[in-house]
DSSP file (Angstrom, degrees, kcal/mol; ACC not computed):
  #  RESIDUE AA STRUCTURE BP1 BP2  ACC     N-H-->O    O-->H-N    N-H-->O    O-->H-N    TCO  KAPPA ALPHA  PHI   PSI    X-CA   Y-CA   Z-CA
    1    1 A X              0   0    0      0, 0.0    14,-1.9     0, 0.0     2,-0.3   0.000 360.0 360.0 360.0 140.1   22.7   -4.5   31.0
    2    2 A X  E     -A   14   0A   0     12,-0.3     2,-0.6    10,-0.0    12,-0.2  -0.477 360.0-172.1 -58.1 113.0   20.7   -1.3   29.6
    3    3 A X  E     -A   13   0A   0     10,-2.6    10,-2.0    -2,-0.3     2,-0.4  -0.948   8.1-175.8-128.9 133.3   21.7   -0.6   26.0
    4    4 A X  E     -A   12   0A   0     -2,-0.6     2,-0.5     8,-0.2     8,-0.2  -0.880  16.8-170.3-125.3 121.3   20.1    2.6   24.9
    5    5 A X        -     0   0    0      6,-2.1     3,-0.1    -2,-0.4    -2,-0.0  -0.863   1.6-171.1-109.6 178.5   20.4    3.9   21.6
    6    6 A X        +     0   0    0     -2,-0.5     2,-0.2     1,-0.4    -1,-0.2   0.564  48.7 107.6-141.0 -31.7   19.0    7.9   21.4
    7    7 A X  S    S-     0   0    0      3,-0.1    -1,-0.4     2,-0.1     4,-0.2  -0.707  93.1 -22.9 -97.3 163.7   19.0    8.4   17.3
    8    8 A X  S    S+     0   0    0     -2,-0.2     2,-0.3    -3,-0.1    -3,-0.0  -0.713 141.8  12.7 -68.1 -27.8   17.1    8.6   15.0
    9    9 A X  S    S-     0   0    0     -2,-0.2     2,-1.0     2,-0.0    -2,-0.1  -0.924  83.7-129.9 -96.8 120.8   14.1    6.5   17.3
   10   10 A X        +     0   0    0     -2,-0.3     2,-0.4    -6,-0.0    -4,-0.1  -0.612  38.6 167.8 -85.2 138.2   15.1    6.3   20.6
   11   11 A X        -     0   0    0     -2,-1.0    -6,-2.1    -4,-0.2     2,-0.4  -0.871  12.9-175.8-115.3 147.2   14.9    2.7   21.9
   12   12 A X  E     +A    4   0A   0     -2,-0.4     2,-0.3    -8,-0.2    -8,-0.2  -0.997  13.7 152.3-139.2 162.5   16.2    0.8   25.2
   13   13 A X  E     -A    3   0A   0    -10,-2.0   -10,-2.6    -2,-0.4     2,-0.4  -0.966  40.4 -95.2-165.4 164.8   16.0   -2.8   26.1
   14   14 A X  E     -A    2   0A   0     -2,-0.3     2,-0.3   -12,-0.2   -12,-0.3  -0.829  22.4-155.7 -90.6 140.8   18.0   -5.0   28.2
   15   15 A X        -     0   0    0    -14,-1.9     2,-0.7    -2,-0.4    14,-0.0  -0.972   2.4-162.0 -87.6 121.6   20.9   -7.6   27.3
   16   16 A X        +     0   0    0     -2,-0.3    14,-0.7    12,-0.0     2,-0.2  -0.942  20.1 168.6-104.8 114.8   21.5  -10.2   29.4
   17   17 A X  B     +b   30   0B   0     -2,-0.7     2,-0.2    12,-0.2    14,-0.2  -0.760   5.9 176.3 -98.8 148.0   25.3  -11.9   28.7
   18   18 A X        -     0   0    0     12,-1.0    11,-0.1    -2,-0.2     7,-0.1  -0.881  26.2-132.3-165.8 122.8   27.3  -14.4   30.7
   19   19 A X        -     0   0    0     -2,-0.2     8,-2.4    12,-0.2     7,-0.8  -0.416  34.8-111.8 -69.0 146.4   30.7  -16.0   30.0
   20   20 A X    >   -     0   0    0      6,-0.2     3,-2.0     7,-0.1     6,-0.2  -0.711  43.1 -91.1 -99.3 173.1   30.8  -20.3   30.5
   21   21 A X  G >> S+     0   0    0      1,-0.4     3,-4.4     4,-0.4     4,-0.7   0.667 117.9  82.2 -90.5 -74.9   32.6  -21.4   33.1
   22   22 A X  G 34 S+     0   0    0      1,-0.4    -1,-0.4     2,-0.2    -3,-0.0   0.567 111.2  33.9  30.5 -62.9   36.0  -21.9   31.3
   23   23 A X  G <4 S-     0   0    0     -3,-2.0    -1,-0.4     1,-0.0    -2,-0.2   0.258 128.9 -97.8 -99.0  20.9   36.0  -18.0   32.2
   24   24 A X  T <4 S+     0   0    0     -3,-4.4     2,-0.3     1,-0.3    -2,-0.2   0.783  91.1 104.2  97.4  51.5   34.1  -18.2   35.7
   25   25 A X  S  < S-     0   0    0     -4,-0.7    -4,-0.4    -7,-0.1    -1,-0.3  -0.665  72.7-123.0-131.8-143.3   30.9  -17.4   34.8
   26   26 A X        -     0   0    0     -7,-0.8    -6,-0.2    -2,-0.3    -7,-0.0   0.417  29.4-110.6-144.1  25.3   28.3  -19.8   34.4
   27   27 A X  S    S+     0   0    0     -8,-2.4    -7,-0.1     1,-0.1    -8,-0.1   0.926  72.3 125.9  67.8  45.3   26.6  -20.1   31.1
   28   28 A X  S    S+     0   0    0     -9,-0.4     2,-0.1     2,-0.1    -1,-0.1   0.764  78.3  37.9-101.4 -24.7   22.9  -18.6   32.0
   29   29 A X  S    S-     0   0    0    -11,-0.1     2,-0.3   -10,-0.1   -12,-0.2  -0.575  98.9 -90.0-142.6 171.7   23.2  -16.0   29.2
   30   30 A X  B     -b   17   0B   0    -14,-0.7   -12,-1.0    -2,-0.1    -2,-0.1  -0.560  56.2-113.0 -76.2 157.0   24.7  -15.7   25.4
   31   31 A X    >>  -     0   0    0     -2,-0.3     4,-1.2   -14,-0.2     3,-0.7  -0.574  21.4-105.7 -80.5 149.0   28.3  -14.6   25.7
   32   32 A X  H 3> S+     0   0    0      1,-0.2     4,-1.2     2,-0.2    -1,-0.1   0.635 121.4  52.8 -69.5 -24.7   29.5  -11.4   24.6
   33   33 A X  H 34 S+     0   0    0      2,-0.2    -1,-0.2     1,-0.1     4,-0.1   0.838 111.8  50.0 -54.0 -31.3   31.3  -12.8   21.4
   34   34 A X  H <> S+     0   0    0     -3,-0.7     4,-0.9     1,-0.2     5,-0.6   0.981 110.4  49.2 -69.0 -46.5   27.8  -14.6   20.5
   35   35 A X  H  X S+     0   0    0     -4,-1.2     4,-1.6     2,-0.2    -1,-0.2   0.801 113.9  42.6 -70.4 -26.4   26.3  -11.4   21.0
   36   36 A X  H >< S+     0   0    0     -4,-1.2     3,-2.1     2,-0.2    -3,-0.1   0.368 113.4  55.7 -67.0-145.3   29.1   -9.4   18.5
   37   37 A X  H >> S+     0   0    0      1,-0.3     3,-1.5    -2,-0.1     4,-0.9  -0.184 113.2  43.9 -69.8 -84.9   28.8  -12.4   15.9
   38   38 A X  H 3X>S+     0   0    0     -4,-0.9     4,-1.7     1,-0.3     5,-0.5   0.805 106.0  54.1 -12.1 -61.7   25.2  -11.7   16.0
   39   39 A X  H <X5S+     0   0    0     -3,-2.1     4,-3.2    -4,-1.6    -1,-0.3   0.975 108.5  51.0 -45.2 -59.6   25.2   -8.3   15.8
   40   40 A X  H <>5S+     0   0    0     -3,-1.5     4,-2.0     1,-0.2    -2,-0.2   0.850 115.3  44.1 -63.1 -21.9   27.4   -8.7   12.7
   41   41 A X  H  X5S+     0   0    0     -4,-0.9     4,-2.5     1,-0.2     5,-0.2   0.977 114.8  49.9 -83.9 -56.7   24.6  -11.4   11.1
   42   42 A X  H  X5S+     0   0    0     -4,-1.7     4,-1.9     2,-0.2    -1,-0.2   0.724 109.1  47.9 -71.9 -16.2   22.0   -9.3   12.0
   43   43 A X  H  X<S+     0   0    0     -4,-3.2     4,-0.9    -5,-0.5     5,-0.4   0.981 115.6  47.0 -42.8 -62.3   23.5   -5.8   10.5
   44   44 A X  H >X S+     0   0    0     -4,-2.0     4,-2.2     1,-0.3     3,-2.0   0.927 109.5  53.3 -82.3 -47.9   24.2   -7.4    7.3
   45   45 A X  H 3X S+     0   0    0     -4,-2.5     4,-2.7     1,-0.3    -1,-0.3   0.918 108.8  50.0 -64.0 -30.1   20.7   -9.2    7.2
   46   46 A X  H 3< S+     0   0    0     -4,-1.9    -1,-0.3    -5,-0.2    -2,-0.2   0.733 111.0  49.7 -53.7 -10.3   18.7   -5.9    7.7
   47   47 A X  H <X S+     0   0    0     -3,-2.0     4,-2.8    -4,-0.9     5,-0.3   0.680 109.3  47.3-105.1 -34.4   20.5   -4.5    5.3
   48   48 A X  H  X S+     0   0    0     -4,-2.2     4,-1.7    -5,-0.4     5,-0.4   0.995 117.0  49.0 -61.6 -63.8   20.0   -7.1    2.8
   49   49 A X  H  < S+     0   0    0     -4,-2.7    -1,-0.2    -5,-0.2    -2,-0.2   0.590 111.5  40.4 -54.9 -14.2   16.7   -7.0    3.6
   50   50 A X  H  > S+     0   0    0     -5,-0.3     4,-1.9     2,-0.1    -2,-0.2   0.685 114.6  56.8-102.4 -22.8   15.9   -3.5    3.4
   51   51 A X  H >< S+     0   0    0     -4,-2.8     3,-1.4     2,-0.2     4,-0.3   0.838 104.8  58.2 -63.7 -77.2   18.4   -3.1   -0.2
   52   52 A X  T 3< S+     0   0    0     -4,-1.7    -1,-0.2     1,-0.3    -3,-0.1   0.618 105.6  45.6 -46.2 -27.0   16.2   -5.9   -1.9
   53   53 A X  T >4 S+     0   0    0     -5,-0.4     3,-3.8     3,-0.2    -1,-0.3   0.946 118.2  40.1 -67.4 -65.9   13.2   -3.9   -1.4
   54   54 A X  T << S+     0   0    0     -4,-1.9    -2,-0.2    -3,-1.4    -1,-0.1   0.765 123.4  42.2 -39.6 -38.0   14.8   -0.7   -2.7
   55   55 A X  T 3  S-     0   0    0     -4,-0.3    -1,-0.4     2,-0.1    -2,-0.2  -0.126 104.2-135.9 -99.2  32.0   16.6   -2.8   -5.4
   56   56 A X    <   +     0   0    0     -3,-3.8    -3,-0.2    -5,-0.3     2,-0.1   0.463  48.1 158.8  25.9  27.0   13.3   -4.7   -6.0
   57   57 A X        -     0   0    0      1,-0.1     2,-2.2    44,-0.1    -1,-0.1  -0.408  41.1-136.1 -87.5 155.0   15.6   -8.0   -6.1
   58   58 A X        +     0   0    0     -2,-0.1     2,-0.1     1,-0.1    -1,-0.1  -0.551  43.4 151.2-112.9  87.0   13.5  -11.1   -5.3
   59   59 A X        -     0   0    0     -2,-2.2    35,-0.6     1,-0.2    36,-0.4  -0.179  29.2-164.5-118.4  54.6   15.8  -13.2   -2.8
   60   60 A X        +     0   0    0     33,-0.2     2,-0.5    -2,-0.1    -1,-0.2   0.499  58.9   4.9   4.7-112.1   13.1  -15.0   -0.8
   61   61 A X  S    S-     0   0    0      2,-0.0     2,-0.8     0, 0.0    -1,-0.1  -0.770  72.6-165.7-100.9 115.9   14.4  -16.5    2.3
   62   62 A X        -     0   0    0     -2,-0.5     2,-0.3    31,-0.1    31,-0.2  -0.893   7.6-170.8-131.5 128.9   17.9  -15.8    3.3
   63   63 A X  E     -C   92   0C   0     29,-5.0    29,-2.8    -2,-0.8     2,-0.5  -0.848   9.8-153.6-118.9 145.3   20.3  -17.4    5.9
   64   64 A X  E     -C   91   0C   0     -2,-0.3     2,-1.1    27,-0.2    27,-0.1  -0.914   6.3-157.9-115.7 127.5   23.2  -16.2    6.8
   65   65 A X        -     0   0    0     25,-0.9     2,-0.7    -2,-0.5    25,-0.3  -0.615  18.6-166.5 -76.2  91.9   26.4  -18.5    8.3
   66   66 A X        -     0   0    0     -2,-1.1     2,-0.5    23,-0.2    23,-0.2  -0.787   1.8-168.0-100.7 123.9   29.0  -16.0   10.6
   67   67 A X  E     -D   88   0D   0     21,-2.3    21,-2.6    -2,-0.7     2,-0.5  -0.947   5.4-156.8-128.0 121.0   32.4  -17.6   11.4
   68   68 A X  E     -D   87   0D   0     -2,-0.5     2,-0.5    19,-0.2    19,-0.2  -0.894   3.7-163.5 -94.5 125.2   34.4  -15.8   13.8
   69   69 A X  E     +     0   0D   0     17,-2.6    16,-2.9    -2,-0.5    17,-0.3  -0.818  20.6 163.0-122.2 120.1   38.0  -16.6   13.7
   70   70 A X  E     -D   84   0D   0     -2,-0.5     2,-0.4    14,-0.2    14,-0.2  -0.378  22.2-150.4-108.3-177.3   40.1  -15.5   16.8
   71   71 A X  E     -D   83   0D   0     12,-0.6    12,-0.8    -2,-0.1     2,-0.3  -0.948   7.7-158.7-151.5 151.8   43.4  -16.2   18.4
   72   72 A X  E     -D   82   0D   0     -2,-0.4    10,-0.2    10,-0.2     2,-0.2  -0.958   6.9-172.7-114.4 126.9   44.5  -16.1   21.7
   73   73 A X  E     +D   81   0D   0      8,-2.5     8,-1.8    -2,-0.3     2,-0.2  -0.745  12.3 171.9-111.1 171.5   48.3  -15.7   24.0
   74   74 A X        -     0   0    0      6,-0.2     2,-0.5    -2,-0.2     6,-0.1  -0.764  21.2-151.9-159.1 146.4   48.6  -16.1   27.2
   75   75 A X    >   -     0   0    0     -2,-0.2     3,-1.3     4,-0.2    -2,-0.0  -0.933  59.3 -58.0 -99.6 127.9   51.5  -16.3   29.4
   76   76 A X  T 3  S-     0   0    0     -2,-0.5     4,-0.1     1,-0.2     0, 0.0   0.157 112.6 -24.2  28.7-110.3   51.4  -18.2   32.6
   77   77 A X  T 3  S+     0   0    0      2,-0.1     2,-0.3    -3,-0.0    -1,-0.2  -0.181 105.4 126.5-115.3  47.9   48.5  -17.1   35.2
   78   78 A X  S <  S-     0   0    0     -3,-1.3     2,-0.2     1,-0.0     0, 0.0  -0.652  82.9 -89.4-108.5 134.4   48.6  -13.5   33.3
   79   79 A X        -     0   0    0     -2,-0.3    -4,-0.2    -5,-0.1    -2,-0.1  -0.396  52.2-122.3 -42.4 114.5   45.2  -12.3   32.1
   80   80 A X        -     0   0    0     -2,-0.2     2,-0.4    -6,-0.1    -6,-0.2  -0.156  22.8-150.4 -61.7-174.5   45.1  -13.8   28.1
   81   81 A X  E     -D   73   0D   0     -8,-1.8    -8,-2.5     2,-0.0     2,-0.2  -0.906  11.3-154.4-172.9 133.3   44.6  -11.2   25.4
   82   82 A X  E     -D   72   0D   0     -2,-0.4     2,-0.3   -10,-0.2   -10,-0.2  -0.906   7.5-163.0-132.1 134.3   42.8  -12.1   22.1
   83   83 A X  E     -D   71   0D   0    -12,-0.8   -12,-0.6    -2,-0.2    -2,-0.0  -0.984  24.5-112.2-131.2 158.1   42.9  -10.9   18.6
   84   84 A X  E     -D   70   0D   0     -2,-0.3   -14,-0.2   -14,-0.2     3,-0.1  -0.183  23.0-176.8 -69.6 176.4   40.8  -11.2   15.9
   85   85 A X  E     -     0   0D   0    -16,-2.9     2,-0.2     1,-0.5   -15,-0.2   0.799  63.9 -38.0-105.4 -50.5   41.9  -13.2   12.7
   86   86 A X  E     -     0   0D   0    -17,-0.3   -17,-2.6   -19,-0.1    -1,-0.5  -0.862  41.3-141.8 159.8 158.4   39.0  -12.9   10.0
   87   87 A X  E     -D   68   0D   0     -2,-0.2     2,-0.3   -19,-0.2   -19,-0.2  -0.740  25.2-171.8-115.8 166.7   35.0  -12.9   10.2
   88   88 A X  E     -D   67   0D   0    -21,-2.6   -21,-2.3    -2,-0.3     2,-0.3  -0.938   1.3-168.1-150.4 151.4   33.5  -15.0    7.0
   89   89 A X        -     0   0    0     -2,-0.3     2,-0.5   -23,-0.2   -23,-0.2  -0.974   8.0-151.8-147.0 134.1   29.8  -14.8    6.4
   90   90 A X        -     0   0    0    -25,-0.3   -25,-0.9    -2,-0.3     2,-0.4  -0.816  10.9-161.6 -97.5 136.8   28.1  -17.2    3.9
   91   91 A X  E     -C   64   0C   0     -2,-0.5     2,-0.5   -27,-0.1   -27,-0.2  -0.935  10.5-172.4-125.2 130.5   25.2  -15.8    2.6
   92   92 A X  E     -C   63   0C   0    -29,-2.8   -29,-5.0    -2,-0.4     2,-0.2  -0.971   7.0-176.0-124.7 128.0   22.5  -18.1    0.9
   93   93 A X        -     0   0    0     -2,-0.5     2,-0.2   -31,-0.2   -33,-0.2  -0.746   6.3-164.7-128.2 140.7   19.5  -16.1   -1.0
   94   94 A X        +     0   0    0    -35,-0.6     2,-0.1    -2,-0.2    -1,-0.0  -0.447  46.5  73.2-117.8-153.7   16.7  -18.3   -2.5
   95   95 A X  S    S-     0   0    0    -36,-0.4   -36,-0.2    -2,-0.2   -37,-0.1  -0.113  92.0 -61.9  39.7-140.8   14.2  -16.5   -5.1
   96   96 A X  S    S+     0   0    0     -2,-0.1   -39,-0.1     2,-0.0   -37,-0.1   0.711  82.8 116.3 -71.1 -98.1   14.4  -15.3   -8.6
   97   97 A X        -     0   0    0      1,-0.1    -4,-0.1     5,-0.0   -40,-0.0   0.774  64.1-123.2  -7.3 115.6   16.9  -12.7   -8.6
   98   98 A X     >  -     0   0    0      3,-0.1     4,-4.3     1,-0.1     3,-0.4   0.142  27.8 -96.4 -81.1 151.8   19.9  -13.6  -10.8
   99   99 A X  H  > S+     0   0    0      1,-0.3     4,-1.8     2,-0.2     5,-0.2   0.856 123.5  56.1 -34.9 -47.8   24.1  -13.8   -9.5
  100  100 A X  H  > S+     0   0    0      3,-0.2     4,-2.2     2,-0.2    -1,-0.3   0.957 109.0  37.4 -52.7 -66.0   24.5  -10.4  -10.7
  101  101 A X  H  > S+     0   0    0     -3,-0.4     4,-1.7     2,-0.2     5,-0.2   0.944 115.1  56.3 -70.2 -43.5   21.7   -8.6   -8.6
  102  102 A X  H >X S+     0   0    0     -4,-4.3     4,-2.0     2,-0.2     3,-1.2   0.989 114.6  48.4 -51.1 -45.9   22.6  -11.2   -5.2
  103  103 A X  H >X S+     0   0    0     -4,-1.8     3,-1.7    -5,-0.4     4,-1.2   0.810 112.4  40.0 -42.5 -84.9   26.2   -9.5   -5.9
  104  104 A X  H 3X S+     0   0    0     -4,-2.2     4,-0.9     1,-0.2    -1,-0.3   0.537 115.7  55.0 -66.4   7.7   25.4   -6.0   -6.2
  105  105 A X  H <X S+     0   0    0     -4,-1.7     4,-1.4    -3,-1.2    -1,-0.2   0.887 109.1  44.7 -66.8 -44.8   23.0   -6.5   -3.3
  106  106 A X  H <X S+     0   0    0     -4,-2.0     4,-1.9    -3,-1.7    -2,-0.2   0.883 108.4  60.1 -54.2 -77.9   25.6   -8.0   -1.0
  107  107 A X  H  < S+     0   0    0     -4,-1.2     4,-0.5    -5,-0.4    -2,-0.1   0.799 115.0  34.6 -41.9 -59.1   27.9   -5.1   -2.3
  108  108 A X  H >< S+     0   0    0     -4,-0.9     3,-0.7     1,-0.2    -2,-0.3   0.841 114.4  56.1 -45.4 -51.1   25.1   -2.4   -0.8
  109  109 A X  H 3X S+     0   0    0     -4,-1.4     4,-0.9     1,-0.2     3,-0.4   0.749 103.8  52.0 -56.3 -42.1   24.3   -4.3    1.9
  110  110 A X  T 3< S+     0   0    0     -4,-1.9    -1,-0.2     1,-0.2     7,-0.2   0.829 116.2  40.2 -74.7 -26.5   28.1   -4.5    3.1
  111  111 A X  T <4 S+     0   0    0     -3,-0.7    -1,-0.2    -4,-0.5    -2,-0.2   0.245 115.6  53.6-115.1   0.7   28.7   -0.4    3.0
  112  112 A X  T  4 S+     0   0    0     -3,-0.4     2,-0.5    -4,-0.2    -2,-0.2   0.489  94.1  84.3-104.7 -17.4   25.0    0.0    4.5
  113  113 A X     X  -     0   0    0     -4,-0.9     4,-1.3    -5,-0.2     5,-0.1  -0.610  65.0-161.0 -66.0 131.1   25.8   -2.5    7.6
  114  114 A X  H  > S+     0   0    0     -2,-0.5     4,-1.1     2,-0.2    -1,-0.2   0.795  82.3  59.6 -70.3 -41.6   27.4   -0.6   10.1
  115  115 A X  H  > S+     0   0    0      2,-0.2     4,-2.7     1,-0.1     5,-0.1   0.857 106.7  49.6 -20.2 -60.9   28.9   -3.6   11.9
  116  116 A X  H  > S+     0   0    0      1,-0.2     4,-2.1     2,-0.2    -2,-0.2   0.981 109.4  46.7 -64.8 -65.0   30.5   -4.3    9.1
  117  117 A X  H  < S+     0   0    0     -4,-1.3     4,-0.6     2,-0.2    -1,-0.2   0.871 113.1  51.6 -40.4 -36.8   32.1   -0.8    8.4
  118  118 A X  H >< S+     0   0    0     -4,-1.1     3,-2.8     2,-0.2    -2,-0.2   0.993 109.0  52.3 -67.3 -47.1   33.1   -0.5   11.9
  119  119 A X  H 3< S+     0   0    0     -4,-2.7     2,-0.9     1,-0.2    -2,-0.2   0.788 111.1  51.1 -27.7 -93.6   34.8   -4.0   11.4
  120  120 A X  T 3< S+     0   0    0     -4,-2.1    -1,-0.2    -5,-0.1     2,-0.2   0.141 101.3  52.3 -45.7 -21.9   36.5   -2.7    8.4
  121  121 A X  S <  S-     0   0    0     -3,-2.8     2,-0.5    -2,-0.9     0, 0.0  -0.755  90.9 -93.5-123.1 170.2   38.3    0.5    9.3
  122  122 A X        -     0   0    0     -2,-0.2     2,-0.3     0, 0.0    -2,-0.1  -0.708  50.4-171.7 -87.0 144.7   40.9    1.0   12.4
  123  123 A X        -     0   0    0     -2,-0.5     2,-0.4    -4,-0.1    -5,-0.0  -0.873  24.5-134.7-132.8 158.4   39.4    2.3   15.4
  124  124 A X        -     0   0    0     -2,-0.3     2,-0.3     0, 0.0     0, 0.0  -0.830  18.0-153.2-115.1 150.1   40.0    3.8   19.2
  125  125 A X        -     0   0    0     -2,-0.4    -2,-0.0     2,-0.0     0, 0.0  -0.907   8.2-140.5-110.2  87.6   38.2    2.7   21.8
  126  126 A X        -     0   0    0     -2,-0.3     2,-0.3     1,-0.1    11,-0.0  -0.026  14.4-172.7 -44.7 142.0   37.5    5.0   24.9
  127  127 A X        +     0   0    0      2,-0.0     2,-0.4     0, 0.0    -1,-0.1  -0.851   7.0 174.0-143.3 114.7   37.6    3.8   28.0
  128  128 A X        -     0   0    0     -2,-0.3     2,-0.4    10,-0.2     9,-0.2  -0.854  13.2-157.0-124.7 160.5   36.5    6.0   31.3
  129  129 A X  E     -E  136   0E   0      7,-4.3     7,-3.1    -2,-0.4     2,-0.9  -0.882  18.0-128.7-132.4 161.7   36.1    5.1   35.0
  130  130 A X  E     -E  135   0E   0     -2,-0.4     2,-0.5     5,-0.2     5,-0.2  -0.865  21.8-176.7-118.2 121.4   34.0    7.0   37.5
  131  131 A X  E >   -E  134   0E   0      3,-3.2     2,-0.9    -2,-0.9     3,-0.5  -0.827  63.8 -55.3-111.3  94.9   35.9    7.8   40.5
  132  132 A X  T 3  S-     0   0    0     -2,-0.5     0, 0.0     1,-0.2     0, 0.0  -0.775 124.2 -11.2  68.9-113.9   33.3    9.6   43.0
  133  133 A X  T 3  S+     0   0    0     -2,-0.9     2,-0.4    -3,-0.1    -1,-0.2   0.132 129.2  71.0-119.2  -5.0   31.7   12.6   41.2
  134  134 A X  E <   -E  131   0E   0     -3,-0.5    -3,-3.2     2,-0.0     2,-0.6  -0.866  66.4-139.2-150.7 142.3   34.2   12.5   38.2
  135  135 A X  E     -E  130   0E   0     -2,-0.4     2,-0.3    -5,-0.2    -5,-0.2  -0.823  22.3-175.0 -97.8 120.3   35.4   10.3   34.9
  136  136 A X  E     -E  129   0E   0     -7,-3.1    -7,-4.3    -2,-0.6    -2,-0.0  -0.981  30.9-110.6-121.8 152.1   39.2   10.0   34.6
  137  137 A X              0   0    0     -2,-0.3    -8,-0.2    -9,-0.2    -9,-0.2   0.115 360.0 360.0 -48.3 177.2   40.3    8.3   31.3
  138  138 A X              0   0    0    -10,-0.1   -10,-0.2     0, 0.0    -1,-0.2   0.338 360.0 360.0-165.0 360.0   41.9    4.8   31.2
């Protein structure tokens, strides 16, 4: 798939996703939940990484651990329907820079992510379908 952003640089590139077989697809590609969990580790580390420069805090090499927690019903042969539970993200920061500065890095870092924000507030999701020449809602 084409994913395009157009502000403030525009960029495109392709994503390639594929469900494993468990949902009929056949595991060639990461699955669209790996690709959301990502997204959310990789918001929150640019943003970690672009506050510590700003806040000149010295957190060498930093990995992050992102735990998705979901749940799922389903009734008989009915399409299932899944909600989330809670995200957790461990974050471990090596270099100088003392509990206090990783905190208020973290803190910045969480309200600069955008992932994170979206996560955070309730939201609609539009959904339109092109029938011939024309988009009706759905």
């Amino acid at each position: 798939m084409k994913v395009r952003m157009l502000e403030p640089d525009p960029f495109e590139c392709d994503l390639a996703t594929d469900e494993m077989g468990f949902h009929g697809g056949d595991g060639s590609a990461p699955t669209p939940l790996m690709l959301f969990a990502g997204g959310l580790s990789a918001c929150l580390m640019t943003q970690l990484r672009a506050f510590s420069k700003r806040l000149k805090v010295d957190v060498g090499e930093i990995k992050l651990a992102t735990r998705l927690h979901w749940q799922g019903f389903q009734k008989g042969r009915e399409p299932y329907v899944t909600e989330p539970v809670s995200f957790e993200i461990d974050i471990d920061m090596e270099g100088s820079a003392s509990t206090e500065q990783r905190i208020e890095l973290i803190e910045a870092a969480k309200k600069g992510c955008f992932v994170e924000q979206t996560l955070m507030r309730p939201n609609m999701v539009g959904h339109r379908l092109r029938v011939g020449d024309e988009w009706i809602e759905v």
